[in-house]
C-alpha angles and dihedrals in degrees: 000000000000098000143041127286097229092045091045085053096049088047089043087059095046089052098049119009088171086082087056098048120139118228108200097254103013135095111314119217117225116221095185113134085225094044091050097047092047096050093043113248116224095352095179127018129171132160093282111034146035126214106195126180109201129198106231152172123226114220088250085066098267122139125200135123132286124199121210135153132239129185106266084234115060087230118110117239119231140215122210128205100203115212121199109179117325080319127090125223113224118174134210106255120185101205116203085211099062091025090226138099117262148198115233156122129277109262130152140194126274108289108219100237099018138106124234091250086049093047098048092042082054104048083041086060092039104055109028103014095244124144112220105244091181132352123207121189123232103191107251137257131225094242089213118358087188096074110356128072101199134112117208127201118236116214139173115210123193117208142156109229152033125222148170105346111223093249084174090070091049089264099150101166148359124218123203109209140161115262090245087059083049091055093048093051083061105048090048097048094254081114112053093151117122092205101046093053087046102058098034077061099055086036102057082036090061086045111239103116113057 
């Protein structure tokens, strides 16, 4: 980083005091220079991701520091489940995190300037060369409130096609399976992934998977 980690993080609040907020009876959040500089600040920071290391106080009166992450654009990311028919679309997905190839949907980080509908038809188009015929929003979910501090928007999208796969992000193949199938991937571990549970829930809940 350019600049320091104690001057990044007073600019950080400044940007988006949302992310600094005090909850009666939470985690309090220390905004002491001294408290700051001792408990690091914005220690990492890259076009994607935050690393902050906030100064707080537990609610017994101790005081000590807390890490989270938080994604480098206010905007929330999004996950969309495609539907194409009464079917669903999952793609093949290798992550550099689990070091493992997944099952999942297709989702994206916040776009800085675009809207959560903009930014799902775009990772939609991105990463399985479908074109959104109709979105529907499924609220959003925080992925890990333990260490990150995103929301991130559910959708369902129904389209009529898929097309070229984003082979440049490790996407290798896309299955088209009934929502039932889908079900079933998850209940027998084939699915893992947190998002992709998510959204086939709110998705069966709204109604529009079987």
């Amino acid at each position: 980083m350019s600049e320091e980690p104690t001057d990044r993080y007073a600019r950080l609040r400044e940007e988006r005091p949302e992310l600094f907020r005090n909850e009666p009876g939470g985690i309090e959040i220390l905004t002491d220079p001294a408290a700051v500089e001792a408990a690091g600040g914005v220690v990492y920071e890259d076009p994607y991701v935050l690393l902050v290391r906030d100064a707080v106080r537990f609610p017994n009166g101790y005081t000590g520091a807390y890490i989270r992450a938080v994604s480098a654009t206010a905007e929330p990311g999004c996950v969309v489940l495609p539907l194409l028919g009464d079917r669903v679309v999952l793609i093949e997905h290798y992550r550099h995190a689990t070091r493992s190839w997944q099952w999942e949907v297709p989702r994206g980080f916040g776009t800085a300037g675009l809207t959560g509908e903009a930014n799902a038809a775009k990772e939609l188009v991105e990463e399985i060369g479908a074109k959104v015929r109709e979105l529907v929003p499924l609220g959003s979910v925080h992925p890990d409130s333990g260490i990150t501090g995103d929301r991130v928007l559910l959708f369902a999208a129904r389209i009529d096609a898929v097309g070229r796969l984003e082979t440049g992000e490790a996407i290798r193949r896309s299955l088209t399976v009934s929502s039932a199938e889908a079900e079933a991937m998850i209940a027998d571990g084939r699915i893992t992934d947190g998002f992709t549970i998510a959204v086939m829930t709110r998705a069966r809940l709204a109604g529009l998977t079987a």
